[in-house]
N, C-alpha and C positions, 0 to 999 in steps of 0.2 A: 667079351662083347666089344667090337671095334666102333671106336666114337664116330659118329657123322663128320667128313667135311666140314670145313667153314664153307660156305659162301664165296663166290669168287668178288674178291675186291673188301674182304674181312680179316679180321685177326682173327685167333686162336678163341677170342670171346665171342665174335660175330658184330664187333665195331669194325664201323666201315673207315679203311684208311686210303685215302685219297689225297691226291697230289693237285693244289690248285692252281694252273697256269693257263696261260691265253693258249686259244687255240693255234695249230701252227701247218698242219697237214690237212689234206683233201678229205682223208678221214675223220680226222679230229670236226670239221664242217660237214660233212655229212653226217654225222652223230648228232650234230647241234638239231639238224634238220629231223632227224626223227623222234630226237626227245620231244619237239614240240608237238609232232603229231601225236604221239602217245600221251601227252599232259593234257593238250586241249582238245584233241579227238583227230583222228583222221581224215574225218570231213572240214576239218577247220580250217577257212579258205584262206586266212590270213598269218600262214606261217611265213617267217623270213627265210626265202630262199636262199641258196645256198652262196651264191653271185653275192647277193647284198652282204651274206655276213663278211664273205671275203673282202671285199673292198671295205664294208667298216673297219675291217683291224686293220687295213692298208693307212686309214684315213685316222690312225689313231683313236678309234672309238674301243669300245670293247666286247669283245667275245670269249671270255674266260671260263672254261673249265673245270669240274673236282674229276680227274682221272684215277681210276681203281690201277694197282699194278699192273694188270693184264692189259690196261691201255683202254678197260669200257668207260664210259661216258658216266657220270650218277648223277648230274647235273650242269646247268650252266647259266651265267650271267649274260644279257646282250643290251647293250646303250648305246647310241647317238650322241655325239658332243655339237653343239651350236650357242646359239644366241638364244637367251630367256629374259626381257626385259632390260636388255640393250649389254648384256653383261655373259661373258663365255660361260656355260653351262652343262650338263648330263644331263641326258633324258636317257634311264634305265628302264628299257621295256617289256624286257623279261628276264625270269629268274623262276626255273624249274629244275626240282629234285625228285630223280625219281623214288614211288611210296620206299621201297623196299629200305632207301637211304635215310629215308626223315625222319625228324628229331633226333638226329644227333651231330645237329649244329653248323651242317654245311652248308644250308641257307647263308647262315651270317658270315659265315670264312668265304663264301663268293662274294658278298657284300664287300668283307673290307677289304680284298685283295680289290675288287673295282676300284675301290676307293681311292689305294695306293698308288694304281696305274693313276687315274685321274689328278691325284696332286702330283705324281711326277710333270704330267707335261702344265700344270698352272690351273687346273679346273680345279675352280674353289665350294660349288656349290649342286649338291646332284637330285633331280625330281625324279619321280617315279610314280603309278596309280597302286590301287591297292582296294581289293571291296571292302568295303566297312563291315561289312558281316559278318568277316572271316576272321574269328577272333585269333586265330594262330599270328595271322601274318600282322596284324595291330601289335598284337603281345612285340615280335620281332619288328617291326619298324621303329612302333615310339616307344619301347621300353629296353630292347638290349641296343639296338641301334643308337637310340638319341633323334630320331628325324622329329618332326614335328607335320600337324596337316596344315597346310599352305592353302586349299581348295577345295569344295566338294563340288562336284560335277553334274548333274543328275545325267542317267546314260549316256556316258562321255562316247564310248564305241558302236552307240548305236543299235540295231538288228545283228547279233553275234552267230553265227552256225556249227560254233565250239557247243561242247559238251556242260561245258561246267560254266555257260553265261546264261542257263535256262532262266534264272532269277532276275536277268537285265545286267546291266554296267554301269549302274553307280558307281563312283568312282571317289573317294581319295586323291588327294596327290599330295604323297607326302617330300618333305623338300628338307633336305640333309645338310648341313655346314660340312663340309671336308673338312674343315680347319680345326675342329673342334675334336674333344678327347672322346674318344669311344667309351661307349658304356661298359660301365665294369659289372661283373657278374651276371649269370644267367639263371633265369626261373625256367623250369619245365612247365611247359603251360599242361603238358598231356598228364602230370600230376602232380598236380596243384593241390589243396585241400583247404577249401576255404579261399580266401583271398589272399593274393602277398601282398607284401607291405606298397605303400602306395609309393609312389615317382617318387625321388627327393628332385627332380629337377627347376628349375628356376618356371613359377608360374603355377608349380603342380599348388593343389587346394587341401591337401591336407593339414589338419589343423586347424581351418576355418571353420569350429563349431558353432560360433553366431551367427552365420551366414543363414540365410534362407537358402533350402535345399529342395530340391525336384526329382523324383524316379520317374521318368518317359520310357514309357513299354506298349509295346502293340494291345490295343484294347483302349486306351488311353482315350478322351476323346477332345476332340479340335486340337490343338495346338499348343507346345508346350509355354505355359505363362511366361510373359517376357519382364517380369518384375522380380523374379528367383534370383537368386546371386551367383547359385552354383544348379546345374540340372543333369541328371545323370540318364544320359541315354541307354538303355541296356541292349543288346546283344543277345546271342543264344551263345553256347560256348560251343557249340559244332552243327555248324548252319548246315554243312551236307547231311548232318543225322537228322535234321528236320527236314530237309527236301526231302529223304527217302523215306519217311515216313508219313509225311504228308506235304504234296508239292503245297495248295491254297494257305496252310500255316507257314510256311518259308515265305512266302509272298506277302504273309497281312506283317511278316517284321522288315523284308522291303519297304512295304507302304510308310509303316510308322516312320522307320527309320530316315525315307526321304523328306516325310514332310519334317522332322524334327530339324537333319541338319539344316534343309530349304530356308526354314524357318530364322533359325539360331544365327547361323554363320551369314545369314546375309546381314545381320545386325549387330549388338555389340558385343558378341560372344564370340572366345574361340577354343577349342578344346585344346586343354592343361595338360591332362593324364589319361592313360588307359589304362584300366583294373581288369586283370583277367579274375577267374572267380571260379565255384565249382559248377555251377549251373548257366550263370552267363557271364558273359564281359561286360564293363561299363566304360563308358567318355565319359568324362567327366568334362562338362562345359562349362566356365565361368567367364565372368565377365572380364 
């Protein structure tokens, strides 16, 4: 019996081996242009045209690549460099991998190759948004990355006509040191069992057994007590498998979700850590 093909753009195991560099051909940008179509929907009116990405990598920003041998697309990174609070900065606005690619890592090797390009020419600090419900890209921002949340936004982009902003555009923005050493080691969030160990990072709350402790979850009622020490907002651990099971349950952990951070972060709280889990994620918010 003759064994199946790999996959084009796979090894002999069906791991995806891709090559990560800036975009550099009319192709290599036309590919940017339809990955987005395909991640956020066809209809989605606020793709970066083809023009724009060109002159960003003209302008030194970035439009970087995970290329399959054959030269297909599986992914890409795209940012803006300017002024954030009078001081030169990256604004990463996107970063899609196509499904077939994900989980195995090439999110984060677009990340730090960004990264690289950025501290070559002096960009010391990179922001980005991110939904807070989406416990994959949390797990990847603040736990193998190292960014931290700088901001919560409540619908930062407004009325969306993408596919995957049915739930609004709360928003995240989480805000990366380039200078600082990359996280070591990676958890598979897609199997996890139980919880892994929590942050060691400087601020994380583990260990704070005397502290007064809070679990915030939809159902919850009025607002999370602002006398707590540590308050643990919870997540679902795959908010798409709740919207397609039930759009109003994805919506009532929007609701909670917004007024918890509204709440929190306008005050004297800021989230420490994020716990992926087997059933949900948590923040973990202290003071």
């Amino acid at each position: 019996m003759t064994s199946q093909a790999p996959a084009s753009g796979t090894d002999s195991a069906g791991a995806f081996q891709v090559q990560i560099r800036p975009a550099e051909t009319r192709d290599d940008f036309v590919a940017c242009v339809d990955l987005q179509r395909e991640t956020w929907g066809h209809g989605f009116s606020d793709v970066v045209p083809l023009s724009m990405l060109q002159i960003t990598a003209k302008m030194k920003g970035v439009v970087t690549g995970a290329f399959g041998s054959d030269g297909a697309l599986y992914g890409f990174v795209y940012g803006v460099t300017g002024l954030r609070r009078g001081e030169l900065a990256h604004w990463s606005h996107m970063l899609a991998v196509r499904p077939e690619a994900r989980n195995q890592g090439i999110g984060r090797r677009l990340k730090l190759a960004q990264k690289e390009e950025l501290r070559g020419v002096g960009v010391k600090t990179m922001y980005w948004t991110f939904d807070p419900l989406v416990a994959r890209n949390a797990h990847l921002n603040l736990n193998l990355l190292g960014a931290t949340v700088d901001e919560f936004v409540q619908d930062m982009y407004g009325t969306s006509d993408s596919e995957l902003h049915q739930l609004g555009t709360d928003r995240f923005i989480a805000k990366w040191d380039l200078g600082g050493a990359d996280a070591a080691g990676e958890v598979d969030l897609a199997s996890a069992s139980g919880e892994v160990p929590r942050s060691t990072r400087p601020g994380a709350s583990g260990g704070r057994s005397a502290c007064r402790r809070v679990v915030w979850a939809p159902g919850s009622d009025g607002l999370p007590p602002s006398d707590a020490d540590v308050i643990e907002v919870l997540i679902p651990r795959d908010i798409e498998e709740v919207e397609a099971r039930s759009f109003d349950e994805a919506l009532g952990w929007r609701h909670s979700t917004r007024r918890a951070f509204n709440h929190l972060l306008s005050g004297p709280y800021a989230i420490s850590e994020f716990i992926p889990g087997e059933t949900h994620g948590r923040y973990v918010v202290s003071r």
